[in-house]
ZAMARGU-4260 file (C-alpha; in steps of 0.2 Angstrom, whole numbers, plus 5000, padded with zeros to 4 digits):
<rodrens>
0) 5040/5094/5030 | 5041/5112/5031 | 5051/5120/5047 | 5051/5139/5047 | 5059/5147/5063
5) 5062/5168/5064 | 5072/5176/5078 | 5076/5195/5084 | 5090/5200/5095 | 5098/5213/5102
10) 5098/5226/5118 | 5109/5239/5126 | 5122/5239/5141 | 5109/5237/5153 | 5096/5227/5144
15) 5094/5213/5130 | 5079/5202/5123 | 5078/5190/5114 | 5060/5183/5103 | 5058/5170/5093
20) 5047/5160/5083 | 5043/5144/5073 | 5030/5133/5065 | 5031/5117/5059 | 5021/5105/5046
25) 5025/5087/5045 | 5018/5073/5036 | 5021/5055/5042 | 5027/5039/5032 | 5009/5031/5032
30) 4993/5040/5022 | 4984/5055/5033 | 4997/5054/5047 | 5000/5074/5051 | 5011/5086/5065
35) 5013/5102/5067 | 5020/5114/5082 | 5019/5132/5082 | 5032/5140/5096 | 5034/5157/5102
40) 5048/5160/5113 | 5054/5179/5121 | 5069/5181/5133 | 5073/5198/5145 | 5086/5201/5154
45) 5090/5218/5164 | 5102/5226/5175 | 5092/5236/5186 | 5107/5243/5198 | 5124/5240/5198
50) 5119/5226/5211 | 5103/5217/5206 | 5099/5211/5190 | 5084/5201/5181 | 5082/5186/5168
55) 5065/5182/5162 | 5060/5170/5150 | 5042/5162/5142 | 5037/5149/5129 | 5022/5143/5122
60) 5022/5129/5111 | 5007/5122/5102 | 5009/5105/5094 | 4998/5091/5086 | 4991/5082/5074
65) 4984/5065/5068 | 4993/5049/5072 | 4989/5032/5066 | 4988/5015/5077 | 5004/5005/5076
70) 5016/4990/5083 | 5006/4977/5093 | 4987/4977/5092 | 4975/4973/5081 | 4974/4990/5073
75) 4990/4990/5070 | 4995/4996/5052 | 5013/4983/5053 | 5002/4969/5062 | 4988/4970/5048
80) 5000/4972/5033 | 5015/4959/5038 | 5001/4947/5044 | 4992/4948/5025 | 4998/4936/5014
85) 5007/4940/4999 | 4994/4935/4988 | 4981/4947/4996 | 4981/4964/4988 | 4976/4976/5003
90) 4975/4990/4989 | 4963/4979/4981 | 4971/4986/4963 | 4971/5005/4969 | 4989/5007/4971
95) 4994/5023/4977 | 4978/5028/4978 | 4969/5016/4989 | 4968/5028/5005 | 4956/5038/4993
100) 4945/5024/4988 | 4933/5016/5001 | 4932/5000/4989 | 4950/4997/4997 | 4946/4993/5013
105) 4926/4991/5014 | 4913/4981/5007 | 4898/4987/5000 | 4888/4979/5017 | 4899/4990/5025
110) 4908/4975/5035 | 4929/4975/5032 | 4938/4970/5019 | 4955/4962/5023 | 4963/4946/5023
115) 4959/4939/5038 | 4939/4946/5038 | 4942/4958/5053 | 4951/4946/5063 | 4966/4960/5059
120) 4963/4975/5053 | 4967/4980/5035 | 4980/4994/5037 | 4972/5004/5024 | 4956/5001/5036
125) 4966/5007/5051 | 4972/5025/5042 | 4956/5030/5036 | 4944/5022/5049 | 4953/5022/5068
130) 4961/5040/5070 | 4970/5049/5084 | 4970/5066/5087 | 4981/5075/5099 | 4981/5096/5105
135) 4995/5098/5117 | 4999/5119/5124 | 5012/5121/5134 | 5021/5136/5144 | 5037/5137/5149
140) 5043/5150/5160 | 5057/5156/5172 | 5062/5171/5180 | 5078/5172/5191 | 5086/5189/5200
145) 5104/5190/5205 | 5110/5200/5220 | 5127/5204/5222 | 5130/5216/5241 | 5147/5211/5239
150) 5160/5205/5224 | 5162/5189/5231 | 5143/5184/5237 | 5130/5181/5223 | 5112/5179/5233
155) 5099/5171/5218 | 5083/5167/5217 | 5073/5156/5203 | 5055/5152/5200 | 5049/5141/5186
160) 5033/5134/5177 | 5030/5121/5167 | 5012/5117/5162 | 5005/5105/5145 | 4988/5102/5142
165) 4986/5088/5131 | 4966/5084/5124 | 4968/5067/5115 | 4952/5060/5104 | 4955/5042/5097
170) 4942/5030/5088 | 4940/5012/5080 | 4924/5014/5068 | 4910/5001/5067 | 4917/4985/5061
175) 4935/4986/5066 | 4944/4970/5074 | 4947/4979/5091 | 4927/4981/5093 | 4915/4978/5082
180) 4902/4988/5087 | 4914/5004/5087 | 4920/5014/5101 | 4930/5031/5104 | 4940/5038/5120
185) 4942/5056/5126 | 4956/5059/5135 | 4963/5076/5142 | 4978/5075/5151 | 4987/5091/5162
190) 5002/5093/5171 | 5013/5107/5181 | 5029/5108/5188 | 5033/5121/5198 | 5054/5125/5204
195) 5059/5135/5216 | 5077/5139/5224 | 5083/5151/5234 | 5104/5151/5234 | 5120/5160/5240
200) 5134/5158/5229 | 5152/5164/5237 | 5168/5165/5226 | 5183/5175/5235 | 5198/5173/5231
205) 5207/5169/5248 | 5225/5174/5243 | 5235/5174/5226 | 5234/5157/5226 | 5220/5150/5236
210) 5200/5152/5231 | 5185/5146/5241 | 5169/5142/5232 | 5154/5138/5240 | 5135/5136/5239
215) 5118/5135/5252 | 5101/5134/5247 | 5082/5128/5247 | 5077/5119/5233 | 5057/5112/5230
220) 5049/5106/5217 | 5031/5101/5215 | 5022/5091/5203 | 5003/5089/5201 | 4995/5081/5186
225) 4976/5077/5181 | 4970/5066/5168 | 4951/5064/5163 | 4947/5048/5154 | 4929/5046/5143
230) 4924/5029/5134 | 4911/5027/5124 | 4905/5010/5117 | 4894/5007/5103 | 4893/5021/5089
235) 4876/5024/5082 | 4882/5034/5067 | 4900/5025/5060 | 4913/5037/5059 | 4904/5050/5070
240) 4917/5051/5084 | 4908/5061/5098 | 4901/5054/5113 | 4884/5058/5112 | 4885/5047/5098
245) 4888/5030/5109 | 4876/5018/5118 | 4886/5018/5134 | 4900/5026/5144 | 4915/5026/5156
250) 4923/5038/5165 | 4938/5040/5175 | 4947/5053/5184 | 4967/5052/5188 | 4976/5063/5200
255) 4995/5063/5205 | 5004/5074/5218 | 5021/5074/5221 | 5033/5088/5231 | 5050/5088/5237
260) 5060/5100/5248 | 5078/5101/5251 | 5093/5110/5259 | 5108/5111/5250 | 5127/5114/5251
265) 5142/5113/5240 | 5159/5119/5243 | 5176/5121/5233 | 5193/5123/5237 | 5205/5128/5221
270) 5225/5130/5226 | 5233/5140/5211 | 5223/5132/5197 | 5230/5118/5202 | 5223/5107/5214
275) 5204/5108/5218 | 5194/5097/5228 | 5175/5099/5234 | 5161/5091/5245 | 5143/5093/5244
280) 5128/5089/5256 | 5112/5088/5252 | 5096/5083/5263 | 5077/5080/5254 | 5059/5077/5262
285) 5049/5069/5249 | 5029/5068/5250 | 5031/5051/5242 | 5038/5040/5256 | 5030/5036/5274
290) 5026/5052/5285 | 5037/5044/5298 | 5052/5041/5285 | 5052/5056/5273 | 5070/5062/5273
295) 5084/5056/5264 | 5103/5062/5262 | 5113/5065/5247 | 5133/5069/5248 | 5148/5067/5240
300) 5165/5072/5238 | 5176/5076/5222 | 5194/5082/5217 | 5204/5086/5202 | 5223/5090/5198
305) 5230/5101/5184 | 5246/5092/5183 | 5252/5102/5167 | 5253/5118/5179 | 5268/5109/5187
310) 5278/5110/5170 | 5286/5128/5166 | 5284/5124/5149 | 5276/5112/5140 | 5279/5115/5123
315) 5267/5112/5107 | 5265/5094/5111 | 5256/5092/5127 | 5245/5105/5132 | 5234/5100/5144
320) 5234/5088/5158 | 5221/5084/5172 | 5216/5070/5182 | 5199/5070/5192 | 5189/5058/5203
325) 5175/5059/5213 | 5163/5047/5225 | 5146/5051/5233 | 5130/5044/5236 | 5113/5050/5231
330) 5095/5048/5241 | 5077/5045/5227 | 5061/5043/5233 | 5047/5032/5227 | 5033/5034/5215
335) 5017/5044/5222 | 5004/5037/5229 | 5016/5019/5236 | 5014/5017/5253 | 4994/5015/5254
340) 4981/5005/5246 | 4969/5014/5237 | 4951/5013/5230 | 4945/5013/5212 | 4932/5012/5201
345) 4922/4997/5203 | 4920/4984/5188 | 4909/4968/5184 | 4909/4956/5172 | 4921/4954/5158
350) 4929/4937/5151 | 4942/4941/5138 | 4927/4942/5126 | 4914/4951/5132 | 4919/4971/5139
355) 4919/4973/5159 | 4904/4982/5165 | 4911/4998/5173 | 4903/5010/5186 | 4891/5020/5188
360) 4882/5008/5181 | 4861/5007/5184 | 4861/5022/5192 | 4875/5015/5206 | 4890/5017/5212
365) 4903/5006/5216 | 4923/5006/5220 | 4934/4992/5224 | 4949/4989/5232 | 4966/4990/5223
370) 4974/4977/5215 | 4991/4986/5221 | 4997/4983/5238 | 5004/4998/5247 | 5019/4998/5255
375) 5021/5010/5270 | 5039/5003/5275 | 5047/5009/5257 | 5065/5016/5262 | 5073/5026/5249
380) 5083/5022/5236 | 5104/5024/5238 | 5115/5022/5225 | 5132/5024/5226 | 5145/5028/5214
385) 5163/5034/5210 | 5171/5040/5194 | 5189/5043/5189 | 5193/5053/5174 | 5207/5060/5164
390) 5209/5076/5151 | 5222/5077/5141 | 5225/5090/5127 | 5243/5087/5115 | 5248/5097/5099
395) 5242/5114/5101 | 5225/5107/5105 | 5224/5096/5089 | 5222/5079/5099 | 5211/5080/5115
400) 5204/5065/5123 | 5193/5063/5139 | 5193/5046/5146 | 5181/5041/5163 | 5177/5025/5172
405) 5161/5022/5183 | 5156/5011/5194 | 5137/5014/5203 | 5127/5003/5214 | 5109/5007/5218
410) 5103/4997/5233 | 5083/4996/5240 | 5078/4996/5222 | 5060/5002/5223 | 5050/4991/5210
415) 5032/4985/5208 | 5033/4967/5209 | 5019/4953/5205 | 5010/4941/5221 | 5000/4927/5222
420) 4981/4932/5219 | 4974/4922/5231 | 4984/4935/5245 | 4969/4947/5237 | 4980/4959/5230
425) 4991/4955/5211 | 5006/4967/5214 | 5015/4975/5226 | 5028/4990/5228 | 5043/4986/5237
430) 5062/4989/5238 | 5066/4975/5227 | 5085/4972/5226 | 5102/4979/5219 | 5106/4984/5203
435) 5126/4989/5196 | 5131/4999/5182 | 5151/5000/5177 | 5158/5006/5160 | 5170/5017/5151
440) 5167/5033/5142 | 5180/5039/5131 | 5180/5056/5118 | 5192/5062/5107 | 5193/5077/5094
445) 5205/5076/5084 | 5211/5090/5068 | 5221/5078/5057 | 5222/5092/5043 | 5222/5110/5047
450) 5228/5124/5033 | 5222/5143/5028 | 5208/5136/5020 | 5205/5118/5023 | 5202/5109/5041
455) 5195/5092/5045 | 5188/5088/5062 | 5183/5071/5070 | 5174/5068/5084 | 5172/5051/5093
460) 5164/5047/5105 | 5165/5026/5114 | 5154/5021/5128 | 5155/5000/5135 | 5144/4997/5151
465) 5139/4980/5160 | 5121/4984/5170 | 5119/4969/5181 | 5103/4966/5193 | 5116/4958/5206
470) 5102/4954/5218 | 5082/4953/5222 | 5073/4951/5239 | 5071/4932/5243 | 5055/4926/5235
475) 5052/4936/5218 | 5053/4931/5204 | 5062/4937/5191 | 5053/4956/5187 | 5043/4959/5172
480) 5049/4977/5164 | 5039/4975/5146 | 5035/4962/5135 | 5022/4946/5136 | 5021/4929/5144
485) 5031/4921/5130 | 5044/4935/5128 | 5049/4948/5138 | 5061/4958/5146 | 5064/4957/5166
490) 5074/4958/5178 | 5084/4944/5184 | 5098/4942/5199 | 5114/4940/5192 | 5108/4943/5172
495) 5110/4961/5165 | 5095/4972/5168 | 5080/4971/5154 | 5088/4954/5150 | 5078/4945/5138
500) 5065/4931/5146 | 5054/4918/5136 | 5053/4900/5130 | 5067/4891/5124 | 5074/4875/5119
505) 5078/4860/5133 | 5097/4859/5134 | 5110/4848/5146 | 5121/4853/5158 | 5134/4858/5146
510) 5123/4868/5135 | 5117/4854/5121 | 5100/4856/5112 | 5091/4838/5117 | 5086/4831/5101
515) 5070/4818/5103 | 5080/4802/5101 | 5063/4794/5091 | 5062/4809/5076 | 5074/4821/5076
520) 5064/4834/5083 | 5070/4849/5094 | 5064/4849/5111 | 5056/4863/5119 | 5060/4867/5138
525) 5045/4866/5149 | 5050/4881/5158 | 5057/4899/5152 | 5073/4907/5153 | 5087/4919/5151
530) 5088/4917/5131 | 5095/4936/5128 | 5107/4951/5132 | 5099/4969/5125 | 5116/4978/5133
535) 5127/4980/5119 | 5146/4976/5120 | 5149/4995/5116 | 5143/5011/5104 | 5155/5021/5094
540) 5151/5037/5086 | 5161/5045/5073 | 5158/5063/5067 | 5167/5070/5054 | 5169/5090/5047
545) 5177/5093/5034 | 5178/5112/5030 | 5183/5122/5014 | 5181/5141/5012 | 5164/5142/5015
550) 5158/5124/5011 | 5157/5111/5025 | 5152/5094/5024 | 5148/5086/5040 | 5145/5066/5041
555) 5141/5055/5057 | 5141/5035/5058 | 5137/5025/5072 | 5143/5008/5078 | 5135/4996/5091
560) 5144/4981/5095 | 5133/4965/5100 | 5114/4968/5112 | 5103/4955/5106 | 5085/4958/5101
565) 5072/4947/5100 | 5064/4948/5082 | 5042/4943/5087 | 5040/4950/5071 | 5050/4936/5063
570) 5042/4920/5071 | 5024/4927/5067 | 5028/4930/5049 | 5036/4913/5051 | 5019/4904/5060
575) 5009/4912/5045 | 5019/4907/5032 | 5020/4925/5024 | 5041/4926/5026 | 5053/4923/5014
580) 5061/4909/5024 | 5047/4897/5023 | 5044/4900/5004 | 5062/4896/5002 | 5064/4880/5015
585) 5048/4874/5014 | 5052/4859/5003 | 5070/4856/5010 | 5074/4847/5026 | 5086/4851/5039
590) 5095/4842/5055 | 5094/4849/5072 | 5114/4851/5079 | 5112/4841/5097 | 5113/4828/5107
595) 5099/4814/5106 | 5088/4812/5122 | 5074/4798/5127 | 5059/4801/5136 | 5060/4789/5152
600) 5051/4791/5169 | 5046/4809/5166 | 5060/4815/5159 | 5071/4817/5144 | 5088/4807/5150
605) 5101/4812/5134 | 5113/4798/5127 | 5128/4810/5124 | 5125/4805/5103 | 5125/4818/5090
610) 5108/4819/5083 | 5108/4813/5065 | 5091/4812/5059 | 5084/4824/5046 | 5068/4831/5047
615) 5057/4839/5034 | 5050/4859/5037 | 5034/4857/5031 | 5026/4840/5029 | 5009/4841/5020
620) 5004/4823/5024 | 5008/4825/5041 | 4997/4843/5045 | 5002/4856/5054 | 5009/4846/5066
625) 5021/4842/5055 | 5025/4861/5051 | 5042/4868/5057 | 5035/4885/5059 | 5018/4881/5068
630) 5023/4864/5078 | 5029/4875/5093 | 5014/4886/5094 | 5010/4905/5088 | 5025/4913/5086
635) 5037/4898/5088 | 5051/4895/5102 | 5058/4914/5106 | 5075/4909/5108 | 5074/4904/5089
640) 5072/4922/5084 | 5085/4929/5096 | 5101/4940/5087 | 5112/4951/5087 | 5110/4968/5085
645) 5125/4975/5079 | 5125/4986/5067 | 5134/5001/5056 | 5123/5016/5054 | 5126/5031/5044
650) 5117/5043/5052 | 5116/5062/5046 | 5126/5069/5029 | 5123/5089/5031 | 5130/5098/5015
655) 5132/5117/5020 | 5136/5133/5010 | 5139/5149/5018 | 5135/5163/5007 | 5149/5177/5005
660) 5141/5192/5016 | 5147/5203/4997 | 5131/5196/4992 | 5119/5199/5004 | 5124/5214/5013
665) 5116/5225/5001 | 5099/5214/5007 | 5101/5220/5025 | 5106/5203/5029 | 5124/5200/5039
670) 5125/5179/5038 | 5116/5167/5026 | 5118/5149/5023 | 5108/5135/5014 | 5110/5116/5021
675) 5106/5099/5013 | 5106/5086/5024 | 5099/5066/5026 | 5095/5057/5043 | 5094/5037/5041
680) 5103/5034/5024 | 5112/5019/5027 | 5110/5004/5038 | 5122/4986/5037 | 5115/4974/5048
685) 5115/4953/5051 | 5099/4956/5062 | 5084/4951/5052 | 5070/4964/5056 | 5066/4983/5053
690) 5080/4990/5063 | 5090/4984/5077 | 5088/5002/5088 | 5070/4998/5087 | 5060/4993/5104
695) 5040/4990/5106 | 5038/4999/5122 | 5050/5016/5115 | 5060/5023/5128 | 5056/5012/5145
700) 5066/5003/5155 | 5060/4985/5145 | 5072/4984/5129 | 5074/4972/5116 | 5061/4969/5109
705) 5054/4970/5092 | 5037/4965/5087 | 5027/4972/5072 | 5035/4989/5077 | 5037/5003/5064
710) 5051/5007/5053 | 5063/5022/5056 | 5063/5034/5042 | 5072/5039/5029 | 5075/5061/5028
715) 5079/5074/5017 | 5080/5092/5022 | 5086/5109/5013 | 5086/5124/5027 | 5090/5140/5025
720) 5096/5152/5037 | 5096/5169/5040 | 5102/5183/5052 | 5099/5201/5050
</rodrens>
């Protein structure tokens, strides 16, 4: 990786700028996989009278590259290589080399060479053969003026932009698993947001010891986003990603709108820098709720006391001292495009096997309705919440801690939940339930060690939170948030929120496995369940800085405290028989701790005995049936592969010289410094698969759940820096 970045600064009285720029070029962990971004950045600000002033800002940042397919499809570079059996060289003897050699991954017919014929693709297959381009531009810009006709009223006005366009090409060459006949997609993607606010800002000072502070505005913001979709099936010419060069094509054409207006108020009463309490008021008209039931409010009140004001003096040991709390509730509209049902593209055929036949299609048109119900009786969301807080600051500032509890409590929920099919429609958008969220966030910095020429400081930061879905409408079912019909992560009332859902074992009433009485073997239940918690029990960060003339070395762990994850990964490798578990239990035998249980009148009736009976892993004479790891179906029982994700994380080392200005000076140059750091160096973990932090749908409200996702990396960096 190679990060350069330039800056230039500087200005008179009146006026100051500020331009930068940077570029950036990346390689990634797997062969052919590239980034890079180029920015360019420019900040003006002016006072133009003794009254009014300017501030104008602009980026344009350019980034993008080519990516490679990854976590769970049939491209996928884990999925193909976890999935190969140890005794398969996917390299095919190349070694390092292998992305170079087309022997690797094809055949002289041209068909696939991997383990599984094309069933998977080989991963070497996937790098060279199914590539994804991206071109994203983006620009940022802002200009605000200030006012002032008085020293106490501030009248300021803000306008911003933000605009990406993002042109996406991505292909799977003749041959590969995810279509054999080859296909390619053209994608170009753009979006804007547009905010502005007019706002009046008062500060006066009342008397010597009383200040008012308040502010009254309009605030809108607008969103509007496009997105262009072209698929083309059947490539003529293998590797010749254009869509002239496909037998058919499917288009589609997206469009979002979303715009929201708001009156605003906010005021604050100080008393001697003592006490200070404030309200604020806000009312919104969103374009996404019903036209009869657009508005909702947003308000809140807040105090805090400086109670180390009341002490004359306080001495070297306590410093600081204030207590704060605050309670409000807050209005959220829903997503665009809720409250009607809408038309789309019409579609036939399609089984699984064979691709749906979509419009225009023999020169006709066709659209059909949506499978999503619209819902014109959404409400807004409300949550409500309070917080209490504490500062505290001993030792001439050597010790400060900030400790906060909340408790927040959306109601009316706005979810899109699953219905019966035969109503005509599959989902629906609704105000689904209630959801709470309480914890603890606590901060400390701390300077155990503080001379002329040494200083150590430690940061820490805890967090423990409980977010429970404490309710849903009468009639759903638990809500799917990501994940499959085996394993998933949902929400269900009374179960924290993204709680793991999938098969697991038959248990009784007190929570013992059945055993069947007649062999030993576990019993699976017939329906799924709550078989994991993501949320962890808490997070703690520790950041250390130890300084020394002009060298400072700068550590940070982190510490996560229970949140289970469900390892898919593990039960595939597992059903194939390519993990180092069944190479080492394969020959043993094991006994299942439970209570035995008979099979009488439909149902499994346990005997209160403790099971006994041992029971081979793998049986040869008894086929696969016989197979621990394949008897409960593809991927086994998901409660078996369940844990814990705690984990210990060194996260960043940064080694930093400052260079003595005696020897740069002469260069022009005022400061220079040269960093070596490393991101990722050390993990210590129980859970068994690439990394507990990891999640296959990224950052979404579904967590917990690892299948054939890709490893985080490993990073070293040297950076200089300069300022002239």
């Amino acid at each position: 990786m190679t990060d350069l970045n330039v800056s230039v600064s500087g200005g008179t009285k009146k006026l100051s700028y500020f331009v930068s720029g940077g570029k950036l070029d990346q390689t990634g962990i797997t062969p052919l996989e590239q980034f890079g971004r180029k920015s360019f950045r420019s900040n003006i600000s002016a006072e133009l009278t003794d009254k009014f002033s300017i501030d104008v800002s602009g980026t344009y940042i350019n980034s993008g590259g080519r990516r490679n397919q990854r976590g769970s499809n049939v491209s996928g570079i884990m999925l193909g290589l976890l999935r190969t059996t140890p005794t398969f060289d996917n390299s095919n003897g190349a070694g390092a080399s292998a992305v170079l050699d087309p022997a690797t991954y094809q055949l002289p017919d041209g068909t696939q060479r991997s383990y599984r014929a094309g069933v998977y693709d080989s991963p070497y297959w996937t790098v060279v053969k199914n590539p994804t381009f991206d071109d994203v531009n983006r620009f940022i810009g802002n200009f605000q003026f200030n006012y002032n006709p008085t020293d106490w009223l501030t009248i300021r006005g803000l306008y911003g932009y933000d605009r990406f366009t993002d042109s996406r090409k991505s292909g799977l060459d003749v041959n590969s698993a995810g279509n054999a006949i080859g296909q390619l997609q053209d994608r170009d993607e753009s979006n804007e947001d547009i905010t502005s606010q007019l706002l009046f800002l008062i500060n006066k000072d009342l008397s010597d010891k009383w200040n008012f502070g308040a502010t009254f505005g309009y605030d809108q913001y607008r969103n509007r986003r496009l997105a262009r979709t072209t698929n083309g099936f059947g490539l003529t010419i293998p590797g010749f990603f254009h869509v002239s060069n496909t037998a058919t094509q499917t288009n589609f054409e997206n469009y979002g709108q979303r715009e929201l207006r708001g009156l605003l108020s906010n005021i604050t009463l100080g008393y001697n820098n003592l006490l200070f309490v404030n309200g604020s008021f806000r009312n919104d008209w969103s374009s996404t709720l019903p036209s009869d039931n657009n508005s909702f409010q947003s308000y809140g009140v807040g105090g805090s006391f400086v109670f180390s004001e009341l002490f004359q003096t306080r001495g070297n040991w306590f410093n600081f001292g204030k207590l704060r709390g605050s309670w409000g509730r807050n209005g959220n509209d829903a997503p665009a495009f809720a409250t009607d049902t809408y038309y789309g593209t019409g579609s036939a055929g399609g089984d699984g096997f064979i691709d749906n036949n979509v419009f225009p299609l023999f020169g006709q048109v066709a659209f059909e309705r949506s499978s999503l119900l619209g819902n014109n009786q959404i409400t807004p969301e409300l949550t409500t919440e309070y917080e209490i807080g504490a500062e505290f600051r001993f030792f001439d500032s050597r010790l400060n801690l900030d400790v906060a509890y909340y408790d927040r409590t959306t109601e009316d929920q706005i979810i899109e939940v699953s219905q019966p099919a035969t109503t005509g429609f599959t989902n629906r958008t609704i105000n689904a339930g209630v959801i709470s969220n309480t914890g603890w966030e606590i901060s400390a910095d701390i300077i155990p060690v503080r001379t002329e020429n040494f200083r150590w400081n430690v940061n820490l930061n805890y967090t423990a939170m409980e977010n429970v879905v404490e309710e849903l409408v009468e009639g759903i079912e638990p809500i799917l948030l990501a994940g499959f019909t085996s394993t998933s992560s949902r929400a269900v009332p009374g179960e924290s929120y993204g709680a793991i859902f999938g098969n697991r074992w038959l248990r009784d009433e007190n929570g013992n496995q059945l055993i069947d009485a007649s062999n030993g073997l576990a019993i699976a239940d017939p329906t799924n369940g709550v078989i994991g918690d993501p949320i962890p029990d808490f997070t703690l960060g520790v950041r250390n800085t130890f300084s020394y003339k002009n060298l400072s070395l700068t550590t940070l762990f982190d510490y996560r405290s229970g949140g289970d994850v469900w390892c898919g990964t593990c039960g595939i490798l597992d059903y194939f028989g390519t993990s180092q578990a069944t190479s080492d239990l394969r020959e043993t035998s094991y006994v299942v701790d439970g209570i035995t249980a008979n099979f009488t009148n439909g149902t499994w009736v346990p005997t209160g005995q403790q099971n006994t009976t041992s029971v081979p892993y793998a049986d040869p004479a008894g086929g696969l049936g016989a197979n621990r790891w394949v008897r409960y179906g593809f991927g086994g029982v998901a409660e078996d592969y369940v844990f814990d994700g705690s984990f210990f994380k060194l996260r960043e080392v940064a080694l930093t010289y400052n260079i003595p200005t005696r020897f740069v000076e002469r260069a022009g140059i005022s400061n220079a410094s040269i960093t070596v750091a490393g991101r990722n160096l050390l993990l210590i973990t129980d859970y068994p698969g690439i990394d507990p932090e990891t999640n296959l749908s990224g950052d979404s409200n579904g967590i917990g759940l690892d299948y054939f996702n890709q490893p985080f990396t490993e990073s070293y960096s040297l950076a200089l820096k300069v300022t002239f």
